[in-house]
C-alpha positions, 0 to 999 in steps of 0.5 A: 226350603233346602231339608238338611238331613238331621243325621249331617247335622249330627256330623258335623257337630261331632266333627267340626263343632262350632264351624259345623254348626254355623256350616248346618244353619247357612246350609240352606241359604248357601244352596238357595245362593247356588241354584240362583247362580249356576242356573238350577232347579231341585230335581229330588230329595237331598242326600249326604254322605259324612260331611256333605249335603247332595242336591239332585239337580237339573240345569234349566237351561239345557235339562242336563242332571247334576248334583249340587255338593256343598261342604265344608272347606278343609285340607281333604276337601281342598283337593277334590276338584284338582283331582277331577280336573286332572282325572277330567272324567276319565274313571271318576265323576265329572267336574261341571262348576266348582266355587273357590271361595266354598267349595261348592261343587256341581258334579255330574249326577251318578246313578245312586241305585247303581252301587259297587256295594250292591255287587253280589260278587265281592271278587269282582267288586275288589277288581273294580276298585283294583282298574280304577285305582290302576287308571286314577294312579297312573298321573302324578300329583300336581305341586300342592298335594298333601303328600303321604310322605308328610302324614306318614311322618306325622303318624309316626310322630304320634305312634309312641304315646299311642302305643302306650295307651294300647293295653293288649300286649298282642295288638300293641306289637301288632301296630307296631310292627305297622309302625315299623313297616311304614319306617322301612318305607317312608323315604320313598313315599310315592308321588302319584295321584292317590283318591285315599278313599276309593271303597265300595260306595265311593263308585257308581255306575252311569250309561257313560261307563260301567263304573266311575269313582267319586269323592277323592280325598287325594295325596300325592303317594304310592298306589299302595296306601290306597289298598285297604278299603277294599280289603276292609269293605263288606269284610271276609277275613279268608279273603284279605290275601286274595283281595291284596294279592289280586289288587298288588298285580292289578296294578303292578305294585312291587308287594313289599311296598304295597304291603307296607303302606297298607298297613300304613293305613292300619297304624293311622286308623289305629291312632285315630282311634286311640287319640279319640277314646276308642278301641282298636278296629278288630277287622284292622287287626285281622287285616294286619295279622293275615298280612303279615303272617300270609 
């Protein structure tokens, strides 16, 4: 009998209410259905991560460690194996089997104990992030992407009645000027592979290379709007330049741009938040402030 962790259930209802909930209660019958069909045996205790429960498994027939992933299909998850495809190893997880009809993904198996967060030196784990994303975002998108162009439009769409919901003068001009950059930008979105959510737990070490990127949730868009979660992840406010300024030369981005989609990310976490009843994230402001002033 599959355990699905409670705190996944507890996500998915918050998330996706009723599919969620429907989701959690078919869990275990779908991952019975799957080991049965991919040939595999449980080999350790579930994991999950927001939306997604992960099995450790082994294939019966050749001993081979992988994992089971069973989610949710929806826009992000969509476009997780055409990624890896694309990317087939190279600086990411390896595709093994993938169910069209849900979504299910058969990955190889990382080592969880290996983290990028558990690196001491923070510099060097944003110059991780800085090789991979340089080598991930060298492929242009396939036809069929979510575009950044789109959500950028969209975003700005929903700015004005955010920003009038936002009552600190200060950080109301703040994402505003967030705002404003992304306008200045948005006719020339970009048309690379981007994994939009490349930060520090995202990336695993394995014996075949020293680090690999897992769960993308691509766009087709410019490198630039893939930057902050490295400058958000285990935050130094007096680092935010350097990380930003030794990621932009890493991967040759002109900073004008790279900084205007960074603080593309700002404006969307700040409507997420607004939209959702929150206030604004304090390490978002501080990322914006630093640079914009830097």
């Amino acid at each position: 009998m599959i355990r699905v962790p409670e705190e996944l259930a507890q996500t998915q209802e918050e998330i996706n209410g009723k599919a969620g909930r429907e989701f959690i209660a078919n869990l275990p019958r779908m991952a019975a259905a799957f080991l049965a069909r991919w040939g595999l045996r449980l080999d350790g205790p579930p994991m999950h991560g927001m939306c997604a429960l992960v099995l450790p498994v082994v294939r019966t027939a050749d001993g081979t460690p992988a994992v089971l992933k069973l989610q949710i299909l929806d826009e992000e998850s969509e476009g997780e194996p055409v990624a890896l495809r694309i990317w087939g190893g190279d600086g990411a997880v390896r595709l093994l089997e993938y169910d069209d009809e849900t979504g299910t993904m058969l990955l190889e198996r990382l080592d969880e104990s290996r983290m990028l967060t558990y690196e001491p030196d923070t510099r060097e784990a944003v110059l991780v992030i800085a090789r991979l994303l340089a080598h991930l975002t060298s492929v242009p998108a396939p036809e069929g992407m979510r575009r950044l162009g789109d959500i950028a439009a969209d975003m700005l769409a929903r700015t004005p009645p955010v920003l009038k919901r936002i009552a600190d003068p200060a950080e109301r001009h703040l994402i505003a000027d967030c705002a404003a950059a992304v306008r200045e930008v948005m006719d020339e979105p970009g048309d690379r592979l981007l994994h939009w959510d490349l930060h520090f737990d995202n990336v695993l070490a394995t014996d075949r290379a020293p680090w690999l990127a897992i769960d993308p949730k691509p766009l087709a868009g410019d490198p630039g709007f893939d930057l902050w979660p490295a400058l958000d992840n285990r935050f130094e406010p007096t680092e935010v330049l350097w990380r930003f300024d030794a990621m932009t030369e890493v991967l040759a981005l002109d900073r004008r741009r790279a900084l205007a989609w960074t603080l593309g990310r700002v404006l969307q976490n700040a409507i997420w938040a607004v939209e959702e009843g929150h206030t604004l994230h304090p390490d978002d402001l501080e990322i914006a402030h630093r640079l914009r002033t830097g």
